[in-house]
C-alpha positions in Angstrom: -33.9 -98.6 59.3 -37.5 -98.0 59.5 -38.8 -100.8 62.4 -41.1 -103.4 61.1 -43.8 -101.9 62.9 -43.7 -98.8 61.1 -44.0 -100.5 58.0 -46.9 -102.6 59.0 -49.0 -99.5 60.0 -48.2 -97.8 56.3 -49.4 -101.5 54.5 -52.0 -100.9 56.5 -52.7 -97.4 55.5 -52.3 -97.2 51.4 -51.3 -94.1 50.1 -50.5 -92.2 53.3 -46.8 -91.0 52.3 -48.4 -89.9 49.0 -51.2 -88.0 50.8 -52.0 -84.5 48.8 -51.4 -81.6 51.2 -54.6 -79.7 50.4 -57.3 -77.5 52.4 -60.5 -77.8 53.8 -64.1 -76.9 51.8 -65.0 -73.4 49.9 -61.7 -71.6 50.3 -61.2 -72.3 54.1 -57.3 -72.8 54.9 -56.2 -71.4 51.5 -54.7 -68.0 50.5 -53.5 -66.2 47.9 -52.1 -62.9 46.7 -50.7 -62.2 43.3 -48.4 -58.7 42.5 -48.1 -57.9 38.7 -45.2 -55.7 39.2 -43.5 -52.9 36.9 -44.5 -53.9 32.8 -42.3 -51.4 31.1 -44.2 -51.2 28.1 -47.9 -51.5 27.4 -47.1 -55.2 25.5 -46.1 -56.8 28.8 -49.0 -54.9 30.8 -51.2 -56.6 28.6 -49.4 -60.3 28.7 -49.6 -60.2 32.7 -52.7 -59.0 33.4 -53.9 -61.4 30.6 -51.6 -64.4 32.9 -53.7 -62.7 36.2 -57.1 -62.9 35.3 -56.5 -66.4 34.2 -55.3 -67.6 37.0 -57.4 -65.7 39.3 -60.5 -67.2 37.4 -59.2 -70.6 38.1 -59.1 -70.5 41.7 -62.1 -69.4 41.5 -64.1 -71.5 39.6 -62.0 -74.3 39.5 -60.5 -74.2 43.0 -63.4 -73.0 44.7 -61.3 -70.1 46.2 -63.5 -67.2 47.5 -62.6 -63.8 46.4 -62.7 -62.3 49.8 -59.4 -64.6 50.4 -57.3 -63.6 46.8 -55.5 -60.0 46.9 -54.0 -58.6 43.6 -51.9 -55.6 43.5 -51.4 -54.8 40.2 -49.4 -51.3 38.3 -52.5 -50.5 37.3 -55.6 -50.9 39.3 -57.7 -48.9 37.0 -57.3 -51.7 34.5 -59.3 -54.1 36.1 -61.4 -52.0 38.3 -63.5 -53.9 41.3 -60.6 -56.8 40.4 -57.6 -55.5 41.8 -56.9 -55.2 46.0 -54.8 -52.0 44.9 -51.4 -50.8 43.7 -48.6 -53.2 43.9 -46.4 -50.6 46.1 -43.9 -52.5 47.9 -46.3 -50.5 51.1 -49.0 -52.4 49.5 -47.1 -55.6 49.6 -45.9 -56.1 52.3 -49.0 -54.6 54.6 -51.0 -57.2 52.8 -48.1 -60.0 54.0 -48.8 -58.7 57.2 -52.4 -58.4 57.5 -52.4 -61.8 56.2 -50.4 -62.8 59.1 -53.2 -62.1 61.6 -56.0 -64.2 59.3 -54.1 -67.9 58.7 -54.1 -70.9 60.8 -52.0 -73.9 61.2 -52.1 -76.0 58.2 -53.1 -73.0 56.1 -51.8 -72.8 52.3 -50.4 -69.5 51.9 -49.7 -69.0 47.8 -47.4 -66.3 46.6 -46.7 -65.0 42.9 -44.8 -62.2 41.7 -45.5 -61.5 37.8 -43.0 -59.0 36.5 -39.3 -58.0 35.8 -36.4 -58.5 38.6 -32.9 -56.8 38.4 -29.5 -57.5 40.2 -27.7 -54.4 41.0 -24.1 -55.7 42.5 -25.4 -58.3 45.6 -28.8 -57.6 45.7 -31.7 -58.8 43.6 -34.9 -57.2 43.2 -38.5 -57.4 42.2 -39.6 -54.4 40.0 -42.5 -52.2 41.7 -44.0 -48.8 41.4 -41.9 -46.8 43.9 -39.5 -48.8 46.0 -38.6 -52.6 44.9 -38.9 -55.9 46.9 -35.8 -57.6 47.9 -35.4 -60.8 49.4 -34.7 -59.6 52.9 -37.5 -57.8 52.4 -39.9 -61.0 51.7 -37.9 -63.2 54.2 -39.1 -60.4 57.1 -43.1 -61.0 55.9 -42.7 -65.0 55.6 -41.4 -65.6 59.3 -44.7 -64.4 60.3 -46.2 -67.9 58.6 -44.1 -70.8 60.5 -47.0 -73.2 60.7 -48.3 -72.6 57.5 -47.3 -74.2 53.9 -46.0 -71.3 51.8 -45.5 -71.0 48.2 -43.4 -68.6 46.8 -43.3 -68.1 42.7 -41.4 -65.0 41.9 -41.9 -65.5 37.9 -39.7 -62.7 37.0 -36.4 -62.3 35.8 -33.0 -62.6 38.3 -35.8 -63.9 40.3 -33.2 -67.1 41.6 -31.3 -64.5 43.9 -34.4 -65.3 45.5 -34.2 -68.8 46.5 -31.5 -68.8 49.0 -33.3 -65.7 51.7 -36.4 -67.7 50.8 -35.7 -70.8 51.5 -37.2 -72.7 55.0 -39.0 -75.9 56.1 -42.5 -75.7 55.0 -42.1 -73.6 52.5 -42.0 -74.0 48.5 -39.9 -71.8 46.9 -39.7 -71.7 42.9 -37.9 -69.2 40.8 -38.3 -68.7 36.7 -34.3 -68.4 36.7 -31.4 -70.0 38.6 -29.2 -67.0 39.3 -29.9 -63.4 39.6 -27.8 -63.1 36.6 -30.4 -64.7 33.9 -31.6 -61.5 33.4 -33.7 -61.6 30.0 -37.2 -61.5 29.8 -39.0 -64.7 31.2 -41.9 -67.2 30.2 -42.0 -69.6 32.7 -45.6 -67.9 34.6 -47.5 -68.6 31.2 -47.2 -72.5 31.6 -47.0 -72.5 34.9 -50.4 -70.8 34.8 -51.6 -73.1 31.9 -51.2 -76.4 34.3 -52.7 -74.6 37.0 -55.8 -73.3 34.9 -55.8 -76.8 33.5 -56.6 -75.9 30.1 -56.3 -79.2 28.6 -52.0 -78.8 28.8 -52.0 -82.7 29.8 -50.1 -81.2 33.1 -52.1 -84.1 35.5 -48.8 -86.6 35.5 -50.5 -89.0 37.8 -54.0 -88.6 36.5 -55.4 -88.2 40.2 -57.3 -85.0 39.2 -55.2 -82.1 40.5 -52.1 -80.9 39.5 -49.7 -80.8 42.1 -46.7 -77.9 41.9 -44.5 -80.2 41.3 -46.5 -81.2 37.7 -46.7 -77.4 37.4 -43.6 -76.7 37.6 -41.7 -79.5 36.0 -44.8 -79.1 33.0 -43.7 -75.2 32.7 -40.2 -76.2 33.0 -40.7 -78.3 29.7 -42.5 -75.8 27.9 -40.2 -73.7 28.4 -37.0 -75.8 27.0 -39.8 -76.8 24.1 -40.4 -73.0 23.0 -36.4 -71.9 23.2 -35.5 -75.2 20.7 -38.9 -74.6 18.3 -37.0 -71.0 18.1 -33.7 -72.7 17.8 -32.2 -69.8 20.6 -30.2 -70.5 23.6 -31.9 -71.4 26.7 -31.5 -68.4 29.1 -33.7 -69.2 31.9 -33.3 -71.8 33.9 -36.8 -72.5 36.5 -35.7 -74.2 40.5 -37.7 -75.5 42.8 -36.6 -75.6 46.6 -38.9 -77.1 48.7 -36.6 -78.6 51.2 -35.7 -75.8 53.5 -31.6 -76.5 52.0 -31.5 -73.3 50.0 -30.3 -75.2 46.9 -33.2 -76.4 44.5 -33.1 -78.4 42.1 -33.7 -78.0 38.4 -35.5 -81.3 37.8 -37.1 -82.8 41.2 -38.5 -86.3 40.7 -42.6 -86.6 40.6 -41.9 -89.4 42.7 -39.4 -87.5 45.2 -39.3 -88.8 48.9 -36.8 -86.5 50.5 -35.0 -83.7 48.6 -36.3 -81.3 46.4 -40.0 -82.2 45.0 -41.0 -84.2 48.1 -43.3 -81.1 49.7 -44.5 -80.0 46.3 -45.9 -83.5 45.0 -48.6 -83.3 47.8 -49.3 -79.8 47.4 -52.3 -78.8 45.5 -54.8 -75.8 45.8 -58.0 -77.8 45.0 -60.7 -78.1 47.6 -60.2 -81.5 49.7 -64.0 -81.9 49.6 -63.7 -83.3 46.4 -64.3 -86.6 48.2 -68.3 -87.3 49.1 -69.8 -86.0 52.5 -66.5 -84.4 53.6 -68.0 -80.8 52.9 -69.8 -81.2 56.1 -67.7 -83.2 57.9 -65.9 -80.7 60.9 -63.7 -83.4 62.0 -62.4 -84.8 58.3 -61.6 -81.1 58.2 -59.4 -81.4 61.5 -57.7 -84.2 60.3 -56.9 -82.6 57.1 -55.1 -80.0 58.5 -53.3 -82.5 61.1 -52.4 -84.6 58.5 -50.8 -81.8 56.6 -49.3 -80.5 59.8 -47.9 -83.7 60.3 -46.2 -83.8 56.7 -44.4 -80.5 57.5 -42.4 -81.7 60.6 -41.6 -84.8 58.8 -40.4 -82.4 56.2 -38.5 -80.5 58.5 -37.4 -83.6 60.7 -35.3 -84.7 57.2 -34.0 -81.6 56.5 -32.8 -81.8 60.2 -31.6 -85.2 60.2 -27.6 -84.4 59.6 -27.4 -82.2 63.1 -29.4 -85.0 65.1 -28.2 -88.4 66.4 -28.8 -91.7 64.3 -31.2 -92.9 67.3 -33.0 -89.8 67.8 -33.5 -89.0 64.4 -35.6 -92.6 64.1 -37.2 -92.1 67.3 -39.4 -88.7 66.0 -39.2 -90.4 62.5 -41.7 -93.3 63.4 -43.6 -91.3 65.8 -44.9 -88.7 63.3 -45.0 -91.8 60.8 -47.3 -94.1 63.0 -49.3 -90.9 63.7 -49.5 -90.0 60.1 -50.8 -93.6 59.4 -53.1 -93.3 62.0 -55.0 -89.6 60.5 -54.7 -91.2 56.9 -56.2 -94.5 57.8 -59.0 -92.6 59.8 -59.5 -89.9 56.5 -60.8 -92.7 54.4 -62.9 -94.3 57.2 -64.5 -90.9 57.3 -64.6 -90.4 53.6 -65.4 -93.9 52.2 -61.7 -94.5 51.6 -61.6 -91.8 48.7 -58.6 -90.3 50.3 
């Protein structure tokens, strides 16, 4: 039982548990590298570069995500010359992963998407590449090098839920276009899970609080999915998870109002600017507080996920202590910020 305390301290601080997890002004704390893998044939070439450039034009314009911080390694570089960070070699990959590495800081957003095909030969899954594949073990390596950083993994491609398991850790989000590596076909899920994220008028905004979180990407992408299978009247043969509680699980359908379980990290999780609020763009120490109060969210995160191996007392003990100080950081946020946050 939360102690009565506690709960004064959230009354007194609205909307702290439902805080969005974002980063600080013009790019700073937010990260992103996108690999357009093997296309097979010149049709999908086209449909994910076509995905790409969408995307890559929303966080830029709409998130306010600098170039100098969004790498693409794409088959082809030549196809989008000046655009492209170079080939997407597995080399390539995973030297950017670990150049990365060196760059973040605590409470930094590090987002992750694989657009592509994904095969499952006996045990082991992979993502398609130029050369040499990616596995999981291979990804799981890069991604212990970010342990006090939110990371979001999207591997869009097919057998891509193999994935989940190696993948899955506290702080991290972890969604896959299929559930198994055995759902093999040819995917769609990156196209509306683009769409929400481009906000292109797709009516992904659930809560209407201007951003959509990757929970409302996901579960909108999800939909669309399930929506273009029945218009065609074919059998459903992917299946999108989201992990995002370190378990290794996921969950097909995580609540937009999850507290614990799958679809609690994701709900807060955004990639707008948190400047969106009025004179926080110059504001050093809202910009501190920001990254506390996500830093905060991730070892209550972890703290549940751990709450099974700890004992009942000690588990409530670290429970209201982060609580009461995330109260505290939210309460001083909209002090800061004329209470916009």
């Amino acid at each position: 039982m939360i102690p009565a305390r506690l709960v004064l301290a959230l009354l007194a601080a609205p909307g702290v548990m439902a805080a969005q997890a974002t980063a600080p002004a013009d790019g700073e704390g937010r990260h992103v590298l996108v690999v357009t893998g093997l296309s097979g044939e010149p049709t999908y070439a086209a449909r994910f570069q076509d995905v790409t450039t969408t995307l890559l034009h929303a966080f830029e314009s709409r998130y306010r995500i600098p170039r100098s911080r969004i790498r693409w390694f794409a088959e082809k570089p030549d196809a989008a010359p000046g655009r492209v960070t170079g080939r997407s070699t597995r080399e390539n990959v995973l030297g950017a992963l670990e150049a990365l590495a060196t760059e973040v800081k605590e409470g930094d957003i590090v987002f992750l998407l694989l657009i592509g095909h994904g095969s499952m030969t006996g045990d082991e899954a992979r993502f398609n590449l130029p050369g040499p594949d990616i596995t999981p073990a291979d990804l799981a390596a890069r991604l212990s090098r970010f342990p006090r950083q939110t990371v979001v993994v999207v591997n869009a491609a097919s057998a891509s839920g193999a994935f989940l398991q190696p993948l899955s850790a506290p702080g991290r989000i972890i969604i896959t276009a299929t559930k198994t590596g055995m759902e093999r076909n040819e995917t769609n899920f990156v196209y509306p899970f683009v769409q929400a994220l481009a906000d292109t008028g797709a009516g992904a905004d659930v809560d209407k609080d201007g951003a959509v979180s990757l929970l409302e990407a996901f579960r909108f992408a999800k939909a669309e999915v399930a929506r273009s299978f029945e218009s065609e009247k074919s059998l459903l043969t992917e299946h999108a998870l989201l992990d995002d509680d370190g378990d290794g699980k996921g969950s097909e359908d995580p609540p937009l109002n999850a507290v614990g379980g799958d679809g609690s990290v994701a709900r807060r999780v955004t990639l707008r600017s948190a400047v969106a609020v009025a004179g926080a763009e110059s504001d050093t120490v809202v910009a501190r507080l920001v990254r506390e109060q996500g830093a905060l969210q991730r070892q209550v995160d972890a703290l549940r996920a751990r709450k099974e191996s700890l004992p009942a007392a000690e588990y409530e003990q670290q429970l209201e202590a982060l609580l009461l100080r995330l109260a505290e950081v939210g309460a001083e946020i909209r002090s800061r910020t004329g209470g916009s946050r």
